[in-house]
Structures are given as C-alpha cells and as structure tokens.
C-alpha positions as CSV (number, residue, x, y, z in Angstrom):
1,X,126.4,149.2,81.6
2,X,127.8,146.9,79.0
3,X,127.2,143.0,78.8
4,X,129.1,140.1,77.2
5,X,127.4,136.9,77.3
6,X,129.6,133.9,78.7
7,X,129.4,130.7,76.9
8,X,130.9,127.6,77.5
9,X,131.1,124.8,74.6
10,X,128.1,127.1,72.9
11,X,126.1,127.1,76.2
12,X,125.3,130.1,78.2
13,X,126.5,130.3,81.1
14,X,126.4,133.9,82.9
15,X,126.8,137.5,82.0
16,X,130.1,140.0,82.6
17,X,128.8,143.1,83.0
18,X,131.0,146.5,82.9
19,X,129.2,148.6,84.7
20,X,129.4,152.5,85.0
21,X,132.3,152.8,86.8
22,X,134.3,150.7,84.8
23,X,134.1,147.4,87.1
24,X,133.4,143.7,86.0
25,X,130.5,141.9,87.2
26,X,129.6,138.2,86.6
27,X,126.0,136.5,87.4
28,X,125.7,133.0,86.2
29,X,122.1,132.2,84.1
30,X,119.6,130.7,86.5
31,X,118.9,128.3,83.8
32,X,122.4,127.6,83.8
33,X,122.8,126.8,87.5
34,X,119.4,125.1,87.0
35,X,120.9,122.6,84.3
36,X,122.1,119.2,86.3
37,X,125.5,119.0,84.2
38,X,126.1,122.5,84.8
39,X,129.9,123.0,86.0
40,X,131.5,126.6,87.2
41,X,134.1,129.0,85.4
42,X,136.4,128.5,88.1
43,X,136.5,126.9,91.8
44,X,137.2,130.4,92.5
45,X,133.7,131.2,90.9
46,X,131.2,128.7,92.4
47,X,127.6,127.9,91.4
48,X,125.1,130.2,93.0
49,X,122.9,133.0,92.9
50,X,123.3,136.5,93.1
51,X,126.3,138.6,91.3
52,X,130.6,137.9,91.6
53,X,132.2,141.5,92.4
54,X,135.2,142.7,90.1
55,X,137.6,141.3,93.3
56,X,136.1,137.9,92.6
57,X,135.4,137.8,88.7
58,X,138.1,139.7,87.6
59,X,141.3,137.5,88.2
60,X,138.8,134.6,86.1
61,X,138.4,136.6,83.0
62,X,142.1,138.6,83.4
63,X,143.3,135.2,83.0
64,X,142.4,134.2,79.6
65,X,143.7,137.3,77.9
66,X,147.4,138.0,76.7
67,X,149.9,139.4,78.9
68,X,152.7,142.4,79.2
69,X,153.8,143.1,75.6
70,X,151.3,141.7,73.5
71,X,148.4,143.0,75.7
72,X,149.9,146.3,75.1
73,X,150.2,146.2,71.5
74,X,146.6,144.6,70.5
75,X,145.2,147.6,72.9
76,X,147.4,149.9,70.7
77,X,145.7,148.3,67.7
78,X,142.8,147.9,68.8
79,X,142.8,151.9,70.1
80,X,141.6,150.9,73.4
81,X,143.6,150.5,76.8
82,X,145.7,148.2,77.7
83,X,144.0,148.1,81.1
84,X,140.5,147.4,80.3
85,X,139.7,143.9,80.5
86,X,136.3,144.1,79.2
87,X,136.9,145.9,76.3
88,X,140.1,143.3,75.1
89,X,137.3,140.6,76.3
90,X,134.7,142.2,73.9
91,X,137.3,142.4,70.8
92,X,139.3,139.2,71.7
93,X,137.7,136.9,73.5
94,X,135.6,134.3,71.2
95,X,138.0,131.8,71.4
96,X,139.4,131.5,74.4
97,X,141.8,128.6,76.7
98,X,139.2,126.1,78.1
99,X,135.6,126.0,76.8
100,X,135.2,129.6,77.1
101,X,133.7,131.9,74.6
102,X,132.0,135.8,75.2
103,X,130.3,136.9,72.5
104,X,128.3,140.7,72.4
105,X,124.6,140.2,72.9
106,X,123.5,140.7,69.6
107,X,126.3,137.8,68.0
108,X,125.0,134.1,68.3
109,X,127.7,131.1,68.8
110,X,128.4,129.0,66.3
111,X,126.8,126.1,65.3
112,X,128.8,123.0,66.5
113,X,130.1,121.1,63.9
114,X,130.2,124.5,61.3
115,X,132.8,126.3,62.4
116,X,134.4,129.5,60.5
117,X,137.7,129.7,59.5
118,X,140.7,131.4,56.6
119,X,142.1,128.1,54.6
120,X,145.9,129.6,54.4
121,X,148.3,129.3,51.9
122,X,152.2,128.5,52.5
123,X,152.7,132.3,51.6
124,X,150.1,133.6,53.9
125,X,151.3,131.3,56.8
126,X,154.3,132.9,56.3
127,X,153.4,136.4,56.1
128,X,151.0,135.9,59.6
129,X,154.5,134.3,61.1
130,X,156.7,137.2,60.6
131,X,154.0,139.5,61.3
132,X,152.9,138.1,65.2
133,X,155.4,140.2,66.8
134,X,153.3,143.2,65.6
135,X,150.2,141.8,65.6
136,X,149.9,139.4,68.2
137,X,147.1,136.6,67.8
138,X,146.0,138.8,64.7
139,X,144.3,141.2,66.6
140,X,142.4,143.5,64.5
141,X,142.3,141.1,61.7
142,X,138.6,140.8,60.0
143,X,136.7,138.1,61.8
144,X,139.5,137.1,64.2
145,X,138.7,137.1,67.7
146,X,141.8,134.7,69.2
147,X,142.8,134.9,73.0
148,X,145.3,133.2,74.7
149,X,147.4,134.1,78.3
150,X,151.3,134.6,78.3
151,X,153.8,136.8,76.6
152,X,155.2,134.7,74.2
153,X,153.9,134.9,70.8
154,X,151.3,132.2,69.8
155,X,148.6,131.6,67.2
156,X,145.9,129.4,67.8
157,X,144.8,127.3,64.6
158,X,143.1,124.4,62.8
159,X,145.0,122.3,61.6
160,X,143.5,119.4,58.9
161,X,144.5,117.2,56.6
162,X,145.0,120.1,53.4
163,X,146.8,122.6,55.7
164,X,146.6,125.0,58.5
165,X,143.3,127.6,59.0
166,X,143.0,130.7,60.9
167,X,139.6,130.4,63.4
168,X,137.5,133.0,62.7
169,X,135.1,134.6,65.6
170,X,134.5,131.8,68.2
171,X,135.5,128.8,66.1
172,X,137.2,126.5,68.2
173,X,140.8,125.8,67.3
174,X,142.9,122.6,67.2
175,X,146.6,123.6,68.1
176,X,148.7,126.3,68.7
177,X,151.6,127.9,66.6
178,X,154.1,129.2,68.4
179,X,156.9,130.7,66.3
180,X,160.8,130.7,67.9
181,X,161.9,134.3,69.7
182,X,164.7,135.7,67.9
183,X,166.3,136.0,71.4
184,X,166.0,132.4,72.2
185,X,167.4,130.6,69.1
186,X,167.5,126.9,69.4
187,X,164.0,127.2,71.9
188,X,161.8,125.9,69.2
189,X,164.0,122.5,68.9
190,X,164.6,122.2,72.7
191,X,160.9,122.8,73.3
192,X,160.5,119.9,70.8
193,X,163.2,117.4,72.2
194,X,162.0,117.8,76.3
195,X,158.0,117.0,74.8
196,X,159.6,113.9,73.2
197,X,161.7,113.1,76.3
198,X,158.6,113.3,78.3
199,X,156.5,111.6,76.7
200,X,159.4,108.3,76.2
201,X,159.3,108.3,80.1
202,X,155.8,107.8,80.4
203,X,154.3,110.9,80.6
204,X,151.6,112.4,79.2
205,X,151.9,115.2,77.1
206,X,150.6,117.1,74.2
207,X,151.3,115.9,70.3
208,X,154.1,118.4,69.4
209,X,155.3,119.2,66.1
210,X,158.6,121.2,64.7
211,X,158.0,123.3,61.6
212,X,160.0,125.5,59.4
213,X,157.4,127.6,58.4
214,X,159.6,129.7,56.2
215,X,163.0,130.4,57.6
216,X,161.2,130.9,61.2
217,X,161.5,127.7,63.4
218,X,158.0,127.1,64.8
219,X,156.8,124.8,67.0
220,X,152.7,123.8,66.7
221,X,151.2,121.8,69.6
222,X,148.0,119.7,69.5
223,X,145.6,121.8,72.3
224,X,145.1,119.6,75.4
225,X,141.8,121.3,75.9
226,X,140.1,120.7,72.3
227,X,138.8,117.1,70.6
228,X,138.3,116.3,67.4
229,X,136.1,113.1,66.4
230,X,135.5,110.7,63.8
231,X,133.6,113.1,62.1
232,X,136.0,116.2,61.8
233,X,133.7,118.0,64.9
234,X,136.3,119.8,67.4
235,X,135.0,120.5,71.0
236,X,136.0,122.5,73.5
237,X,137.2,120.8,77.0
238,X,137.2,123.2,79.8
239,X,139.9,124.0,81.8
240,X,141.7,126.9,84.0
241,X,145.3,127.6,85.4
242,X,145.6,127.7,88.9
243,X,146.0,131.1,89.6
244,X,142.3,131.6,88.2
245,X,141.4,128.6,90.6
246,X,142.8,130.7,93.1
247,X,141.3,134.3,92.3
248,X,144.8,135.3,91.6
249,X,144.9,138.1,89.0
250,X,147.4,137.9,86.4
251,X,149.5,140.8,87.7
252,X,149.8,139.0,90.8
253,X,150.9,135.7,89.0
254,X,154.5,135.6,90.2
255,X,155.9,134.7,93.4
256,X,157.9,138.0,94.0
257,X,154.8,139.9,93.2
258,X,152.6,138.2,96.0
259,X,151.8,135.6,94.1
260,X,151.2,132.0,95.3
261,X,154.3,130.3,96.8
262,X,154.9,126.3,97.7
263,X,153.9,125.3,101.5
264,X,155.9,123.8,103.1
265,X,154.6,120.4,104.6
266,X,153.7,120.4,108.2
C-alpha cells in the first residue's frame, strides 16, 4: 500500500492510501477529528472514524486534479497513467484549489510564512507561456508540484511587488495565469470586461488583471481562496466545488453524463 499524507493550511488532516488493488482510501487523523477547529475535506467526506471507500473519497481528491487534455499530457510526462489519481496526486498535488496539500510521508510542509518559489524573468515568463500547452501547470518541472481542475490552460503563481514567481512544492500561490486559447481570440479581453461589469453591479468578484505577456493575451486573477497580510504571509482558505460536495466524480461532472441537474421547485 502507498500513503499520501493530507494537509490542510500545513495541518494534517488524514491519510489517502492506494492500496493493492489500486483503490483510494481516506482515514482522517484522530488528532485531527480530536482538534475543536477541525473542519472536513468535503460535506461529502464528514468527520468521523473509521476509513472513506474509493466510491466516497475518490470524487474529493479526482476533483482537484486537471482534466481531459492536460490530465492526459502531464501523465504522458510524467510516464504514468492518465487514470491513476494517486499517482498524479503524489507528483502534482502540493498545491492544490482550497487549503489542500498531500505531500509523501517522508516530505514535511512548509513552514508558513517561508514559502519556496522561482523569481521569473520577462523572458522566462514568456517562455513558460508559450510552453503550457505542452506542459501544462509545468508538470515535470524541478520542484513544481501545481494542481488545479479544468481543461483550460492555467498557471498558478505569486505574484509581488518585483514580479511574478513560480510556487515551488506546496508553496501557496497568489493568483492564477491563464493564457488566451488560440481558438478563442478575443476570450482573454471578454473574460476581462464581464469581471469588470460584475463587479460595477455590485458583485463580488475576484481582482482581475489583463496582461500581454509577450504577444500572448493573458488574463491573471487574484485567487479567491488564498490571503495575503500585512506582512507578505499568504494562507490558504479552504474551499470545494459542488460536485466534490456532492461525491460527484469529475467524469460525471456534466449534465448529459449523469451529472447533477437543476430541481425544479415543488
């Protein structure tokens, strides 16, 4: 059996196991479910005792990893398959959507506070743009463990006052790059406008940027689920989509593929 230890904001919080036949298993830490501020992975995953089968885990931990193309080419990368969760989750997974980390056993989480991270130049901002389509979220990249659902190419990073850094192992990032598909031109612009519309309306939405980061249109939002203080120090805020809330697994996401549908009102 193989283990990845769950954290959340640097906490432990349970173990996934793999076990022989290739399943997942989660157990929370009985010091975790013993800690009064203690919170669960997912309403679909709630505090208790005793060990979550792959049916019950699974569509939790499915949910934080990259989708259709992208999933197929970091496998590819990677040289593992595209179907084994745990294994993308062992590579991939130390920084993660919510306040999610899993590290191996033998890796500690960083110190709070000291996070690692790639200062980038203009021209190696550049070069990571253009190459995302091949290497999506840098898989395979020394030190870079990024994860992130969907199918659209994305890039979480930090960004600070002397430029934009790559987060390295399970250092939390601030915002998210997402360059403009060449098969939706103009996207990056009208991604840009609606967030501005929105937010002159009264709504509440996320900080969002437009950026020419060479001649590739990019737009880079500020991540709903991170905060960073006075002091520089970014935490993580958890937070889960509702098909994990509803221990729907990713391939079942859509409503034409038995996904979740709107009720009508009685």
């Amino acid at each position: 059996m193989s283990n990845l230890i769950v954290y959340m904001s640097a906490e432990r919080v349970g173990i996934l196991t793999q076990d022989a036949s290739g399943f997942l298993q989660f157990s929370y830490d009985p010091d975790w479910l013993n800690t009064t501020t203690a919170i669960p992975l997912s309403r679909s995953l709630p505090l208790q005792g005793g060990v979550f089968p792959a049916k019950k885990c699974r569509p939790f931990f499915a949910g934080i990893l990259p989708e259709e193309d992208p999933r197929r080419i970091i496998a590819g990368i990677l040289g593992i398959s595209s179907t084994n969760d745990f294994s993308m989750l062992e590579r991939i997974g130390g920084e993660c959507a919510g306040a999610v980390s899993l590290l191996p056993e033998d890796m500690a989480p960083s110190a709070v506070g000291n996070p690692r991270q790639r200062d980038l130049t203009t021209t190696e901002l550049q070069a990571i743009v253009s190459e995302l389509p091949n290497r999506p979220l840098m898989a395979g990249a020394e030190g870079v463990r990024l994860s992130l659902a969907g199918a659209q190419d994305k890039l979480p990073v930090i960004v600070h006052r002397d430029g934009i850094s790559l987060p390295l192992g399970d250092a939390p990032s601030t915002h998210i790059l997402k360059p403009e598909p060449d098969r939706f031109p103009g996207l990056a612009v009208n991604e840009v406008f609606c967030m501005t519309l929105a937010r002159s309306v009264g709504l509440s939405v996320a900080e969002t940027e437009y950026r020419l980061i060479g001649d590739k249109p990019c737009v880079l939002v500020q991540r709903f689920d991170r905060r960073t203080d006075a002091s520089g120090v970014t935490r993580r805020f958890h937070q889960e989509d509702f098909c994990q809330a509803l221990g729907i697994p990713p391939e079942r996401k859509y409503q034409a593929e038995g996904g979740p549908t709107l009720v009508s009102p009685l």
